[in-house]
C-alpha positions as CSV (number, residue, x, y, z in Angstrom):
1,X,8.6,-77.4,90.0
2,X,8.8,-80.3,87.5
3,X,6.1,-81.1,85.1
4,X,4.4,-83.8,87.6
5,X,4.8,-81.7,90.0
6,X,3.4,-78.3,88.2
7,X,0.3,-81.3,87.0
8,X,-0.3,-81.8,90.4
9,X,-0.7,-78.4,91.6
10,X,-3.2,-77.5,89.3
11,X,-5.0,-80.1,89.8
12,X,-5.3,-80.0,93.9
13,X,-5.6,-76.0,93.3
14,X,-8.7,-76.9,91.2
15,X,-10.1,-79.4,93.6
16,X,-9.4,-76.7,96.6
17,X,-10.9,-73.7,95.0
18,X,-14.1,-76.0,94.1
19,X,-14.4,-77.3,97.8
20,X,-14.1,-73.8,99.1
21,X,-17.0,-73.0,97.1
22,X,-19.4,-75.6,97.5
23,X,-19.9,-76.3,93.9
24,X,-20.7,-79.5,92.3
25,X,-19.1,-80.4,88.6
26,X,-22.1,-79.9,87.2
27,X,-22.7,-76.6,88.9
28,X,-18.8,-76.0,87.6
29,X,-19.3,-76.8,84.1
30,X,-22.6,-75.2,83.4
31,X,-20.3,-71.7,84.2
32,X,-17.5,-72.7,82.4
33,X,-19.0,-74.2,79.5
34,X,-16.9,-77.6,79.4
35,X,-18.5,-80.9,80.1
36,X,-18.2,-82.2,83.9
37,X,-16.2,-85.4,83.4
38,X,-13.7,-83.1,81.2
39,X,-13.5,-80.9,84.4
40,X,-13.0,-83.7,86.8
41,X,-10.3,-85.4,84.8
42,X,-8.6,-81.6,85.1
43,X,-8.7,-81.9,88.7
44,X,-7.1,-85.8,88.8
45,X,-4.3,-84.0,87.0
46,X,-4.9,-86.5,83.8
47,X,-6.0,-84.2,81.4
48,X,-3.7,-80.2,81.0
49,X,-5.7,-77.2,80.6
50,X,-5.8,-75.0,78.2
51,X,-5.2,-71.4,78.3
52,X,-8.6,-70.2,77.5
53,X,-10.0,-72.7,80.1
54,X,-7.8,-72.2,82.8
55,X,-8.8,-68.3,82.3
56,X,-12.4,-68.9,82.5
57,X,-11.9,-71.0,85.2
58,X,-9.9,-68.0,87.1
59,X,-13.0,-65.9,86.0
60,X,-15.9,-68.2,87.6
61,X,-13.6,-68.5,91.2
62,X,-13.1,-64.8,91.3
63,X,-9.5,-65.2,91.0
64,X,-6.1,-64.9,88.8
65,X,-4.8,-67.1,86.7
66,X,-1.6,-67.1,88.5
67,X,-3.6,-68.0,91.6
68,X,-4.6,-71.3,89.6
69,X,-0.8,-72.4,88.8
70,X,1.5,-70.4,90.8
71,X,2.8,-70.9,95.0
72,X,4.1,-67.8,95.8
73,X,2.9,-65.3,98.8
74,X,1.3,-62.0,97.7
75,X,3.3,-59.0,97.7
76,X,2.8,-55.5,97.0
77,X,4.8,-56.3,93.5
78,X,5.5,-59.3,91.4
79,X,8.5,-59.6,89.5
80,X,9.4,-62.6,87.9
81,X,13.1,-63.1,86.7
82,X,14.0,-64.5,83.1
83,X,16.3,-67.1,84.5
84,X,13.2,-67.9,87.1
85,X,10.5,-68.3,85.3
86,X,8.4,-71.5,85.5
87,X,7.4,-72.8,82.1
88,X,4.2,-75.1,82.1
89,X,2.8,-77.9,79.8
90,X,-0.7,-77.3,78.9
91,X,-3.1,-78.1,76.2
92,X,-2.0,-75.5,73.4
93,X,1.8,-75.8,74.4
94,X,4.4,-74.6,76.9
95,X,3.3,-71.1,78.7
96,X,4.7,-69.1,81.7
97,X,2.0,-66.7,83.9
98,X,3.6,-63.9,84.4
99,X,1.0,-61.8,86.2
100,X,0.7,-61.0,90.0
101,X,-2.3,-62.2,92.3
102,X,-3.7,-59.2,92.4
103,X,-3.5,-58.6,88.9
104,X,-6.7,-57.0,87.2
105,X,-5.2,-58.9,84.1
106,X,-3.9,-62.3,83.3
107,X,-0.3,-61.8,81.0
108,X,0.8,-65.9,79.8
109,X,3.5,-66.2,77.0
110,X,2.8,-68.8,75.2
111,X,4.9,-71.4,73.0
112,X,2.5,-72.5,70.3
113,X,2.7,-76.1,69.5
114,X,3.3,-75.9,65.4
115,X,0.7,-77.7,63.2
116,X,-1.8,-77.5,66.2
117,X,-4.4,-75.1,66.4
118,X,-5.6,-74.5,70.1
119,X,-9.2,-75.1,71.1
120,X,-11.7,-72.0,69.8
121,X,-12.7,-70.4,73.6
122,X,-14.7,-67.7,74.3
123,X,-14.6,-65.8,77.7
124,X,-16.0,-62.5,79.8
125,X,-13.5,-59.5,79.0
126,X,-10.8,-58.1,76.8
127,X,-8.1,-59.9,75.1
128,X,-4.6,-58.5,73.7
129,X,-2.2,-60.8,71.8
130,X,1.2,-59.8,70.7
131,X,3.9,-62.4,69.0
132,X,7.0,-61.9,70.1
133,X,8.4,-64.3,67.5
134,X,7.1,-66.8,64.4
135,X,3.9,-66.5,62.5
136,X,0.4,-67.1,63.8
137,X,-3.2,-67.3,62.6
138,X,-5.7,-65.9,64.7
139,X,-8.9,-66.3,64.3
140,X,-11.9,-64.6,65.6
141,X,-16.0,-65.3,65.1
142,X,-15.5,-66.6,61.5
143,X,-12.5,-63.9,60.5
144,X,-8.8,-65.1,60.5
145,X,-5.9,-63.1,59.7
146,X,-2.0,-63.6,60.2
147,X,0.1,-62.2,62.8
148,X,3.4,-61.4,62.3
149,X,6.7,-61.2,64.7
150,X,5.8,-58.0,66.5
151,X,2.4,-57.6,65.2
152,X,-0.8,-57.1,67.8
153,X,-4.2,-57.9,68.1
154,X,-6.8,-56.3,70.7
155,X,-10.6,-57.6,70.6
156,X,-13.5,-58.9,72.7
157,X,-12.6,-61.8,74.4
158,X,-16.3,-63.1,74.5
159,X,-16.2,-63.5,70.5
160,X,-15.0,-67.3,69.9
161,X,-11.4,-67.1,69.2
162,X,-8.4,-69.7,68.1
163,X,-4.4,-69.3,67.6
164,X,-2.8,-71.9,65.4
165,X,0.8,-71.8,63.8
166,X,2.5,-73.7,61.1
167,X,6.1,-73.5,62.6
168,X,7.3,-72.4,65.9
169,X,5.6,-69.2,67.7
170,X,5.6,-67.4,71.0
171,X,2.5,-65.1,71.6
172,X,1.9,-63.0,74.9
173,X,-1.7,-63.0,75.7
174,X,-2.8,-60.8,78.5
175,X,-6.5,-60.9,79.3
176,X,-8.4,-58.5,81.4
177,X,-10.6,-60.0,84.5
178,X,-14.3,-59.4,84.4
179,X,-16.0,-56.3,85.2
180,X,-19.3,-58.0,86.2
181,X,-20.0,-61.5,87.9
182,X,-19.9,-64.4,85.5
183,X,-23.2,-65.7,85.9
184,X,-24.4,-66.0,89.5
185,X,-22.2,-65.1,92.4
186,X,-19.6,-67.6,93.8
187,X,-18.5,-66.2,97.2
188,X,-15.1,-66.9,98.5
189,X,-14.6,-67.5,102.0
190,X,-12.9,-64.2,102.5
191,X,-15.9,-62.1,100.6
192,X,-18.4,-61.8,103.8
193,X,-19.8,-58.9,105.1
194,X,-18.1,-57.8,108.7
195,X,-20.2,-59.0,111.1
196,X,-22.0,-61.7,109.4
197,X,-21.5,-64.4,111.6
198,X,-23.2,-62.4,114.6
199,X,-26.5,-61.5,112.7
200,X,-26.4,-65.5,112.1
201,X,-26.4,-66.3,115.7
């Protein structure tokens, strides 16, 4: 998939995944804590998400990230090959999901864009970055540090946290997926009770 074309499936993925659940924008942004028309312009496909939105917008649907970007049919195992991987523009830079659909955790690399520091997010869970290459600062409630090539961080996820890099930078980020419901429950269509449908009728 090109980038118009990767654009467009986030965005129709985004509109289908709202639909299914019968949520307005409003309802939508309230959850995620970004304002309604920023959403809607995310599901036209004229504005790319960011990491940390696109992984609190997994958390809200009930789903993985790779759910949100990826078209691939659900298999006991999900490998994805070097030479196969499907880089993505978004918001903070260039990054390639490379977690399953079933994953209990979200694993993106991502290509920092130098000189730009991505947007501070906060979100239910655990986070864990490592830098494969180039020289980051991370920072986390009002603490920042620098992260090396090789070096690792591990910390609450729900603590407002930012990556920015002077030069070029590659960090994996694999986050875990909620424990508890975010919020109030947001049923999918597949999460009713056997049976349901008769004690309706």
């Amino acid at each position: 998939m090109g980038g118009a074309g990767i654009d467009e499936w986030v965005a129709r993925r985004l509109r289908e995944l709202r639909a299914e659940r019968g949520m307005t924008l409003s309802a939508l942004a309230e959850q995620v804590g970004i304002s309604a028309p920023h959403l809607s312009r995310l599901e036209k496909g004229e504005r790319q998400p960011s990491i940390g939105t696109l992984l609190q917008i997994a958390r809200v649907y009930g789903v993985t990230v790779s759910h949100l970007v990826e078209e691939f049919d659900e298999a006991e195992h999900h490998v994805v090959r070097a030479a196969d991987a499907v880089s993505h523009e978004g918001q903070d830079g260039d990054y390639t999901v490379l977690s399953g659909l079933r994953a209990a955790i979200s694993v993106v690399r991502l290509a920092l864009v130098p000189g730009r520091a991505t947007t501070p997010v906060r979100h239910t869970g655990e986070e864990w970055l490592h830098i494969e290459s180039g020289s980051v600062e991370f920072t986390v409630d009002n603490q920042t540090m620098t992260l090396d090539t090789g070096d690792s961080v591990h910390f609450d996820s729900a603590r407002p946290h930012r990556l920015s890099s002077a030069g070029p930078a590659v960090v994996l980020i694999a986050s875990t997926a909620p424990t508890t419901t975010v919020h109030h429950p947001i049923p999918g269509r597949s999460t009713a009770a056997p049976g349901a449908n008769r004690r309706r009728a």
